[in-house]
LOBAPA-964089 format. One record per residue (C-alpha): z, x, y; residue in one letter; residue number from 0. Coordinates in steps of 0.001 Angstrom, whole numbers. Layout:
> Z,X,Y,a,NUM
...
//
This chain:
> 7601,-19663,-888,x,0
> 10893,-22028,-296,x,1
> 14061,-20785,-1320,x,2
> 14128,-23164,-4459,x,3
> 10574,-22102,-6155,x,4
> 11970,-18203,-5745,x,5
> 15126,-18651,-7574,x,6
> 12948,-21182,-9879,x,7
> 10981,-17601,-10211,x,8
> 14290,-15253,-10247,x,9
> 16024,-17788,-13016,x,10
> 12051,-18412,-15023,x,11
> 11576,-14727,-15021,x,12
> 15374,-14033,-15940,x,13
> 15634,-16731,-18683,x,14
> 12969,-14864,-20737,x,15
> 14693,-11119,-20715,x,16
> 17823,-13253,-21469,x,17
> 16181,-14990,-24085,x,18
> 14772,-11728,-25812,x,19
> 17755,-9606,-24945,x,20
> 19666,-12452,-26736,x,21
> 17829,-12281,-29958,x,22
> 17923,-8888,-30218,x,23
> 21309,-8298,-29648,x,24
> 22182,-11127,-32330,x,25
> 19709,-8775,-34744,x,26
> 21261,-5705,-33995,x,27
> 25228,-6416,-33449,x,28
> 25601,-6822,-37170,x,29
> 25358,-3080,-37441,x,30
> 28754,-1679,-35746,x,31
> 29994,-4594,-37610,x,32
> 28619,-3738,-40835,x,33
> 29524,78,-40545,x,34
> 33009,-200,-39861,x,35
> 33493,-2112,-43044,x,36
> 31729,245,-45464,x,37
> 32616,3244,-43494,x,38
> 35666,5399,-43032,x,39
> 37363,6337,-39536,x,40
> 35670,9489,-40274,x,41
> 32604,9008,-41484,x,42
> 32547,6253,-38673,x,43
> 33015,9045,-36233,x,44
> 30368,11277,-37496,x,45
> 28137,8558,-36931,x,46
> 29068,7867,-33260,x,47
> 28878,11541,-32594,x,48
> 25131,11614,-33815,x,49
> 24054,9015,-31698,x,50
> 26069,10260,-29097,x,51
> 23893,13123,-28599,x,52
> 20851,11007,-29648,x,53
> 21501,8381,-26765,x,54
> 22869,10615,-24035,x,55
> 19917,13006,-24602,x,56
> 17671,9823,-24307,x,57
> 18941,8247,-21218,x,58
> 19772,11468,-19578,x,59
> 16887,14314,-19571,x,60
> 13579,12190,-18461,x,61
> 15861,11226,-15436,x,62
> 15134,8086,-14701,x,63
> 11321,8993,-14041,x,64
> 10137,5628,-15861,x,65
> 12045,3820,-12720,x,66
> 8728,4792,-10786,x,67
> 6837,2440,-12995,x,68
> 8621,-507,-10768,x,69
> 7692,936,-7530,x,70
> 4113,2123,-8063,x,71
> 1927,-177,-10836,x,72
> 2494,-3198,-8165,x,73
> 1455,-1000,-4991,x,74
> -1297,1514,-6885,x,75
> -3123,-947,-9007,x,76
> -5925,779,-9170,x,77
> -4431,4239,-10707,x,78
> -1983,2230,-12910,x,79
> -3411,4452,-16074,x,80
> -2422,7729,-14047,x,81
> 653,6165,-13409,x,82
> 1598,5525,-16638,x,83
> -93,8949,-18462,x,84
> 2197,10826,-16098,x,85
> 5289,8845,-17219,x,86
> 4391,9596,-20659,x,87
> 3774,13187,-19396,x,88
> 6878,13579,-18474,x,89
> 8616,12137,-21415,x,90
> 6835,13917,-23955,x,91
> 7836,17311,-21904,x,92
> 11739,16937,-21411,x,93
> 12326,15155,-24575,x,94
> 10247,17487,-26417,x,95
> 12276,20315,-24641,x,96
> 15263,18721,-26076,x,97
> 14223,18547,-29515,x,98
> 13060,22601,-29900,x,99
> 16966,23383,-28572,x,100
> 18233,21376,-31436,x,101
> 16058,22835,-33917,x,102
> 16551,26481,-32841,x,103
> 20437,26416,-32284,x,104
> 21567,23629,-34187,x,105
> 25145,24876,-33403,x,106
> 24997,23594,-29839,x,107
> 25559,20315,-31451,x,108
> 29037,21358,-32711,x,109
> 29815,23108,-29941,x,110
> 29459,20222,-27560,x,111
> 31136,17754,-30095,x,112
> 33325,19551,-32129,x,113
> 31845,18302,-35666,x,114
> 31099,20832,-38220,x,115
> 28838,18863,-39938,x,116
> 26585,18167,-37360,x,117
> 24125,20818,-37556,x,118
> 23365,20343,-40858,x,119
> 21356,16779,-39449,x,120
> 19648,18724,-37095,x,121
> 16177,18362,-38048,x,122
> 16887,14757,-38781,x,123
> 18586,14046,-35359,x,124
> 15746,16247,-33637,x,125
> 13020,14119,-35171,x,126
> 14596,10867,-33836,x,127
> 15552,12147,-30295,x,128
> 11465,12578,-30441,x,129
> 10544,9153,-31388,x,130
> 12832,6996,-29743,x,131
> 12450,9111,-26516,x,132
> 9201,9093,-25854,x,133
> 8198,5254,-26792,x,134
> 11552,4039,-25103,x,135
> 9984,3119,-21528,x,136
> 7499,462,-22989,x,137
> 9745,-2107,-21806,x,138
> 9697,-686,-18525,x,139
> 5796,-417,-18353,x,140
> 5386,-4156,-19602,x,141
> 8145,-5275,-16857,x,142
> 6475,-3053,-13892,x,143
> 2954,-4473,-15071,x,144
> 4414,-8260,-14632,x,145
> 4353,-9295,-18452,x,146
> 7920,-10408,-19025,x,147
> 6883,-12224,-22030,x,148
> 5130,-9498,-23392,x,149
> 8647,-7418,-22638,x,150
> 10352,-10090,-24114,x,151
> 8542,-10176,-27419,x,152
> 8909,-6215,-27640,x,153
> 12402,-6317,-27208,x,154
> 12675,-9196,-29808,x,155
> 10809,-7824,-31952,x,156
> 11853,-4123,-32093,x,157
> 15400,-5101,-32251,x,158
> 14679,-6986,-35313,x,159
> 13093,-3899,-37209,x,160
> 15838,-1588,-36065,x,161
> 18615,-4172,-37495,x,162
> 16574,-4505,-40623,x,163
> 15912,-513,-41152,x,164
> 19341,244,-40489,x,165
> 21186,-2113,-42058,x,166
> 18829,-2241,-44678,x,167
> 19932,1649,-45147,x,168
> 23606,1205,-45351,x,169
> 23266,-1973,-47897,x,170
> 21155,-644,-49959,x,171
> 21654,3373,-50040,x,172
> 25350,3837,-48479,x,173
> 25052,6933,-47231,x,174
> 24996,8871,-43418,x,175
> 21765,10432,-44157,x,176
> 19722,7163,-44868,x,177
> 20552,6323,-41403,x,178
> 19220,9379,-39947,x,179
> 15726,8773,-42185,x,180
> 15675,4857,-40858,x,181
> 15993,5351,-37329,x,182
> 13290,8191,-37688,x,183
> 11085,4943,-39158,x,184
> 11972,2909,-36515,x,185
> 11268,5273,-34441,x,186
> 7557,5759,-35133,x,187
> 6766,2802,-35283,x,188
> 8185,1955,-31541,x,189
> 6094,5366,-30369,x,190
> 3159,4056,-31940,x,191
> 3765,114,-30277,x,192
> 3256,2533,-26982,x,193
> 397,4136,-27676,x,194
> -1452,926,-28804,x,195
> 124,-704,-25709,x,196
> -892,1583,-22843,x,197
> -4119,1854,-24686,x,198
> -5064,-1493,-24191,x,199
> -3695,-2039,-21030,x,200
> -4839,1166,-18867,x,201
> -7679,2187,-21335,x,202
> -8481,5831,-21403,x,203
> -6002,6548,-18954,x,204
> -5333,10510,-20160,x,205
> -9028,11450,-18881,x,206
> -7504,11599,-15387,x,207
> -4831,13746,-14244,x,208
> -3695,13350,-10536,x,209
> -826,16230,-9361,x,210
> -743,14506,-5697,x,211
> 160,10826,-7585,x,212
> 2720,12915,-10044,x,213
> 4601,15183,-6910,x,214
> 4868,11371,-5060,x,215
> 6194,9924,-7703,x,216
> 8872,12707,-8809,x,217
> 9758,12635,-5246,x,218
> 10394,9016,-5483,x,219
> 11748,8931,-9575,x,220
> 14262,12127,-9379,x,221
> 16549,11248,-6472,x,222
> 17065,7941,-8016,x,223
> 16614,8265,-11603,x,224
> 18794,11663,-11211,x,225
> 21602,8999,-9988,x,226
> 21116,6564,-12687,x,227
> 21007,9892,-15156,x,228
> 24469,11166,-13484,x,229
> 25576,7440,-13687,x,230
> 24823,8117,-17341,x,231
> 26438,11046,-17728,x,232
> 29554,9585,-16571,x,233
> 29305,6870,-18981,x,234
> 29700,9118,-21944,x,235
> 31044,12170,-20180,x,236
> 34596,10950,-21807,x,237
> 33492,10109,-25268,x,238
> 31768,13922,-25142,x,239
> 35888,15238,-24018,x,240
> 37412,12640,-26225,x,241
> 35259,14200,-29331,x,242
> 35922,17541,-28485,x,243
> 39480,17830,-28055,x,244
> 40560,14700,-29896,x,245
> 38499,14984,-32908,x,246
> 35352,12656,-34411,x,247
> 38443,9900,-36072,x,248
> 39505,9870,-32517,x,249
> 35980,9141,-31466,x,250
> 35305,6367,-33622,x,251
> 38632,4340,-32200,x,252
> 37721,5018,-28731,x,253
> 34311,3869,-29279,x,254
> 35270,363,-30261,x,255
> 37995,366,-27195,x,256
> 34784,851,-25178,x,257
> 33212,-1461,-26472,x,258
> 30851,-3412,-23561,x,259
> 30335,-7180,-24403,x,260
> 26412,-6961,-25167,x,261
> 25909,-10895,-23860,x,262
> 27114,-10247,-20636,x,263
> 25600,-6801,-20047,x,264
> 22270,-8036,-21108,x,265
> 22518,-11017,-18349,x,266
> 23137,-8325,-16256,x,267
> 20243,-6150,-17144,x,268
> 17668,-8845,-17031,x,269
> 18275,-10028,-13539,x,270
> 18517,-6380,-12525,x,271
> 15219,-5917,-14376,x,272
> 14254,-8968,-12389,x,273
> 15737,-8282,-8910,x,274
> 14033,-4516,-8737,x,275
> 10578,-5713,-7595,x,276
> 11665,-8756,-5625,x,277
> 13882,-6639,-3408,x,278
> 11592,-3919,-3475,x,279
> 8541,-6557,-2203,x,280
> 10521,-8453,601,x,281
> 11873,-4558,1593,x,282
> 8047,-3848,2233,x,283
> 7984,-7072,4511,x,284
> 10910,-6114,6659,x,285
> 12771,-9256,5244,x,286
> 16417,-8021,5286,x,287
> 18474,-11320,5819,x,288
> 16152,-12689,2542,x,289
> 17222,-9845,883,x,290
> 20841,-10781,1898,x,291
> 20312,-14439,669,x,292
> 18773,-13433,-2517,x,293
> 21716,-10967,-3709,x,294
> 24212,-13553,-2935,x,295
> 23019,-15960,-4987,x,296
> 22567,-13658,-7952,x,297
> 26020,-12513,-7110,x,298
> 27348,-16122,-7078,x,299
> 25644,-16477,-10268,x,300
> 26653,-13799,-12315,x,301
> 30514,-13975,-11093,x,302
> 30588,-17197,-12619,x,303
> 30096,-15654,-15907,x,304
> 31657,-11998,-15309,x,305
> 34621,-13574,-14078,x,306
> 35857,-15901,-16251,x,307
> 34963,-13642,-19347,x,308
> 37312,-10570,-17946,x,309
> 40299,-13026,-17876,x,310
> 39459,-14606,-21176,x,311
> 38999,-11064,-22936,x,312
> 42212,-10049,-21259,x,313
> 44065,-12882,-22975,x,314
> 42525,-12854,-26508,x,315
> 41656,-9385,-26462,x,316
> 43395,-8165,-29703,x,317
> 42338,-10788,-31926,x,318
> 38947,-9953,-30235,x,319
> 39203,-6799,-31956,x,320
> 40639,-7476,-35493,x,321
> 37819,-10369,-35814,x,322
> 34672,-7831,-34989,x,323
> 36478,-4528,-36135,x,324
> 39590,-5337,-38383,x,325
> 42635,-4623,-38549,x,326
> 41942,-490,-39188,x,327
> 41082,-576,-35191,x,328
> 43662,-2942,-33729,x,329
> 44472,840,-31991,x,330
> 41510,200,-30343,x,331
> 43245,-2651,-27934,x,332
> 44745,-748,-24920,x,333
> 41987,1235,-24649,x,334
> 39621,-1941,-24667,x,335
> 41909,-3746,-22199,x,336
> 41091,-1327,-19673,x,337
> 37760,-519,-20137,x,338
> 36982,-4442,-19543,x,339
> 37217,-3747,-15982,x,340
> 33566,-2586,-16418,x,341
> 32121,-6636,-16292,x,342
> 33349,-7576,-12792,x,343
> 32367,-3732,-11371,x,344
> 28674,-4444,-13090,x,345
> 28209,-7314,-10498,x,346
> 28367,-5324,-7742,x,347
> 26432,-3028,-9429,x,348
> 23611,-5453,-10325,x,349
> 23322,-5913,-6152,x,350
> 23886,-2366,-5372,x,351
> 21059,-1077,-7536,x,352
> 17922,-2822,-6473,x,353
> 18659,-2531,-2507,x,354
> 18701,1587,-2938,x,355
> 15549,1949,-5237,x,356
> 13832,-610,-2748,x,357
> 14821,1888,67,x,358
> 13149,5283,-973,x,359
> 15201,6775,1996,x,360
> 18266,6568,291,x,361
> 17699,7973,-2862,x,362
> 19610,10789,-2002,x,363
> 22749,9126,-573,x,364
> 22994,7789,-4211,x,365
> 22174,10902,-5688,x,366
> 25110,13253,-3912,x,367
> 27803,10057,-4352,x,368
> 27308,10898,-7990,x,369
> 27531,14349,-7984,x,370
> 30642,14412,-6159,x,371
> 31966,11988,-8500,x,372
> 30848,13803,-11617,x,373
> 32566,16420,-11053,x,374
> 35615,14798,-10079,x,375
> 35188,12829,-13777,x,376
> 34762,16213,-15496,x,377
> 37780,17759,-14050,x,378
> 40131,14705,-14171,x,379
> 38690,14485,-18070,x,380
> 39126,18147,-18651,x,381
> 43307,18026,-17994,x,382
> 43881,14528,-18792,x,383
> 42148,14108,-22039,x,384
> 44683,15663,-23889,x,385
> 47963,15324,-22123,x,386
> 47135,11670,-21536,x,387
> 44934,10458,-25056,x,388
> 42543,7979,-25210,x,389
> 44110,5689,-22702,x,390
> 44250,8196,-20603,x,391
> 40735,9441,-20704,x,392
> 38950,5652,-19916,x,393
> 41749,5028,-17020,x,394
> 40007,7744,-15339,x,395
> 36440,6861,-15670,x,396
> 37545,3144,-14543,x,397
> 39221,4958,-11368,x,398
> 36196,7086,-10617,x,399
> 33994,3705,-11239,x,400
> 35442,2123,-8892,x,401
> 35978,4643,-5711,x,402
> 32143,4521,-6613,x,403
> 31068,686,-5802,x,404
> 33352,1308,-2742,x,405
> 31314,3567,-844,x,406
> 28149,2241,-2638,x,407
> 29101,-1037,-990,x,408
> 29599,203,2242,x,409
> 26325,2304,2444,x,410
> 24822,-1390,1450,x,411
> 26696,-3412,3929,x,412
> 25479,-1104,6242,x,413
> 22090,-730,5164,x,414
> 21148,-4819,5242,x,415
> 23262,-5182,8301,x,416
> 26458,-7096,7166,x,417
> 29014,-8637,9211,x,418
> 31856,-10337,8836,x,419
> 30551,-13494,9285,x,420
> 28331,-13336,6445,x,421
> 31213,-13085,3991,x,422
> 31141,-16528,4123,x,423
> 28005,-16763,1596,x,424
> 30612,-15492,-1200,x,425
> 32628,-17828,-178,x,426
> 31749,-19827,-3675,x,427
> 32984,-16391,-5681,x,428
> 36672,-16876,-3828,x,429
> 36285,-20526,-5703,x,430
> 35463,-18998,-8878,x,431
> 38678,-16529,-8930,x,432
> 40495,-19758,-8624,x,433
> 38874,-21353,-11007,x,434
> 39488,-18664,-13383,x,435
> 43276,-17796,-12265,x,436
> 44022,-21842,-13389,x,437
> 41993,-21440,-16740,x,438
> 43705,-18252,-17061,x,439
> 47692,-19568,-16841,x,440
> 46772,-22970,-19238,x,441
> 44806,-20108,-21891,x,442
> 48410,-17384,-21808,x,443
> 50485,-21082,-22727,x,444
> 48264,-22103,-25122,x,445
> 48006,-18549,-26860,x,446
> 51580,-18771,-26962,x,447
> 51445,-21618,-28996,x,448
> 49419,-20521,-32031,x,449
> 50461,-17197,-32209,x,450
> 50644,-15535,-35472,x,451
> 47515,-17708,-36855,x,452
> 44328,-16436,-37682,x,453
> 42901,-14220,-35597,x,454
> 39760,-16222,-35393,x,455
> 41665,-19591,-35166,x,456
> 43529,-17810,-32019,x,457
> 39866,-16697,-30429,x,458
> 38566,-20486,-31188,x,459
> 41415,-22228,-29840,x,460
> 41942,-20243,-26467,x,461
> 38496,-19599,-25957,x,462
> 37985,-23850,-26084,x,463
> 40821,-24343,-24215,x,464
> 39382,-21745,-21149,x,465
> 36078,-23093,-21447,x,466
> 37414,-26339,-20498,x,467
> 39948,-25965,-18185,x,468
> 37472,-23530,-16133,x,469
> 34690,-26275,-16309,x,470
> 36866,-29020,-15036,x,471
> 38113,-26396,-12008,x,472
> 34434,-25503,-11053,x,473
> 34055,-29047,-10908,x,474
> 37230,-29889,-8400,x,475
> 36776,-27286,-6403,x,476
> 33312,-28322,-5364,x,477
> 31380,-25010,-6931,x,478
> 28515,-26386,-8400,x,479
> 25441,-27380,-6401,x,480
> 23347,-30843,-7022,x,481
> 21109,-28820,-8520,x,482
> 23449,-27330,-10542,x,483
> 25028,-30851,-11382,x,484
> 21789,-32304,-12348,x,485
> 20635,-28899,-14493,x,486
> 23782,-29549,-16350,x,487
> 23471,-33268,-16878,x,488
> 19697,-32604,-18260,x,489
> 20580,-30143,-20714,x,490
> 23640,-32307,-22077,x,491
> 21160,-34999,-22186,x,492
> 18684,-33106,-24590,x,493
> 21640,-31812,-26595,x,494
> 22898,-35312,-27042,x,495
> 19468,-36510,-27562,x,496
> 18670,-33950,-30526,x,497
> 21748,-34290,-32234,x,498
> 22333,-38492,-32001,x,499
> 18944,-39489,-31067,x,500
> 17743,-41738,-28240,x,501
> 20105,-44361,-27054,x,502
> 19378,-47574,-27517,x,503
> 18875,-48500,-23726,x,504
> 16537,-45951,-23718,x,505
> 14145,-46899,-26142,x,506
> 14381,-50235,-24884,x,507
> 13415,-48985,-21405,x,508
> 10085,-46854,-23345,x,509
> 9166,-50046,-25404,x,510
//
């Protein structure tokens, strides 16, 4: 296959996550913005604290076993239903753990947060950590089995019922608890989505147990998925301090100061989605400088968007804020300024990722980097939440992010046999930083200029005025391919088309 039809494949394959990912996050990110308009700082907080526990419980105790969905359904095809059964296996056991702790000391859930009304939800929080748990790796099956546009209509469509439940819930009945009983809906129906899913696909696939197939893939799943469950850890490791010693008001600012931009993130989750099997495949063939090839160009590709939004969010951060949040979290600001760091750090994490899973060998390099590097977050976050607030608290999980890439890098470089010389294929990315440095000082004069105006007239204004001036640089600086230049001239061609019709010439040259 020529280097065009695979990154035709990469971008087809990519487009369609993006697509659903898209959608969904347009149905879901009216709910933050819904909540902190009917909802106190407090009450606000109570609610992050819930699904604190509910998410980090989630993403952290079946560690990362679904990951072993990606390397075995395309190499095993004909035990894909043990595959799968042992996934689900797996889930049902360690979520189902989870959920008897909460039920039988309910005070855990204050003691790890700090809220005393938390254990009075326990049966309610229990009941969704159950649901959503165990049906939330259908994505991953449908991805590992190659139906992205199955995946895609999944994600579509359960983001959809989850926006509708749950705002439906705060519209219509206003209260904390109506959440709780929503999500529990929404989660049932996702569990039972599964079941009918893996039904269909893998048929009676709980007749056969096979303990050789479940020890291979725990051996392959737990190094890795115990690093991507660490990585997790980290992630909320300071919301879990900030909570505790700052208090659930406390909570609920710091939660919209780490705010991630969901558009961005969810670019970066599809390709990664994308890139796990395609590195994983040419690994298999021994194909290390097309592995090199392949995570440049994704890396060229996704710093042309990472980049450009980190300086613009920089800029026009705090009107950013009082037009999603309002004004009650314009506290929120320093906080979100540095937690933005995280969207140039996700691109090298996006290349990072699927060169270590495709290498089962170094699952645990990853796996004692994060260890390490937990506990240097947990004891940096136990003496500097306090002393050092909010601000505080995120500065050190950026630090610890980054020492992180670093020597994740490194290991990289070293694994796929880097040189100098081959520095030169990001040679485009060096453009881009220029690019965005000239937006960047033409964006600061301009905000200068309408200061004081509407926050949303501010975010228009600059965020036209960077769009622009970063266009016109990628274009004299020589960035974008012919490709590129004729991709670009086609779509403005349809958009022109659909909103002013043919033109004339055109017709003429039809008729």
């Amino acid at each position: 296959m020529g280097t065009d039809a695979q990154d035709y494949s990469l971008t087809a394959r990519t487009s369609w996550l993006l697509l659903a990912k898209t959608l969904g996050y347009i149905f879901s990110f009216a709910l933050p913005l819904m909540l902190v308009r009917r909802l106190n700082q407090a009450e606000f907080g109570l609610y992050k604290q819930v699904f604190l526990i509910v998410g980090s419980t989630i993403l952290i105790l079946p560690l990362g076993f679904h990951m072993s969905a990606y390397y075995y359904l395309p190499r095993e095809p004909q035990r894909r239903g043990q595959i799968v059964f042992n996934i689900l296996l797996f889930y049902m056991l360690t979520i189902g753990a989870a959920c008897l702790v909460i039920l039988l000391r309910p005070s855990l859930l204050a003691t790890m947060l700090g809220g005393q009304e938390l254990p009075s939800y326990a049966a309610l929080i229990a009941l969704v950590v159950l649901t959503w748990g165990c049906s939330s790796f259908l994505e991953t099956v449908a991805l590992a089995n190659q139906e992205i546009k199955l995946a895609a209509i999944f994600i579509v469509t359960f983001n959809f019922t989850r926006a509708v439940f749950l705002i439906g819930a705060v519209v219509m009945l206003g209260s904390f608890k109506a959440l709780l009983y929503a999500s529990a809906l929404q989660g049932v129906l996702q569990l039972g989505a599964l079941l009918i899913y893996v039904r269909l696909r893998f048929g009676r696939f709980w007749r056969e147990f096979d303990w050789a197939l479940l020890r291979a893939q725990l051996s392959y799943a737990l190094p890795l998925g115990s690093a991507a469950t660490i990585l997790h850890f980290q992630i909320d490791l300071d919301k879990f301090f900030v909570s505790k010693q700052l208090g659930g008001a406390a909570l609920a600012v710091y939660s919209i100061g780490c705010f991630n931009i969901p558009l961005f993130f969810l670019i970066s989750d599809a390709v990664g989605s994308v890139m796990i099997p395609r590195v994983t495949y040419l690994a298999k063939l021994g194909e290390r400088r097309e592995i090199v090839l392949l995570l440049t160009r994704m890396m060229r590709k996704l710093s042309a968007i990472a980049l450009p939004l980190y300086a613009l969010l920089l800029i026009v951060g705090p009107d950013f804020i009082v037009v999603l949040f309002t004004t009650t979290y314009i506290a929120s600001w320093p906080i979100f300024a540095v937690n933005l760091a995280q969207i140039p750090l996700s691109v090298i994490t996006s290349a990072s990722d699927p060169v270590l899973r495709a290498y089962p060998e170094q699952r645990y390099f990853l796996l004692s980097v994060r260890v390490l590097l937990l506990a240097l977050l947990g004891v940096a976050l136990w003496y500097g939440t306090k002393p050092f607030g909010m601000v505080g608290a995120v500065s050190i999980v950026i630090l610890v992010s980054v020492i992180e890439r670093i020597i994740v890098s490194v290991r990289v470089g070293c694994l796929l046999g880097l040189t100098r010389r081959d520095f030169v294929l990001l040679m485009d990315v060096v453009k881009l930083l220029i690019a965005v440095a000239l937006a960047s000082c033409v964006t600061v004069l301009t905000r200068r200029l309408v200061s004081g105006l509407s926050p949303l007239f501010v975010l228009t204004v600059c965020g036209t005025v960077f769009s622009v001036c970063y266009a016109l640089a990628l274009l004299l600086l020589g960035v974008l391919t012919s490709q590129e230049r004729t991709i670009i001239r086609q779509r403005i061609g349809m958009l022109r088309r659909s909103l002013f019709g043919p033109r004339k010439q055109d017709s003429l040259a039809r008729g």
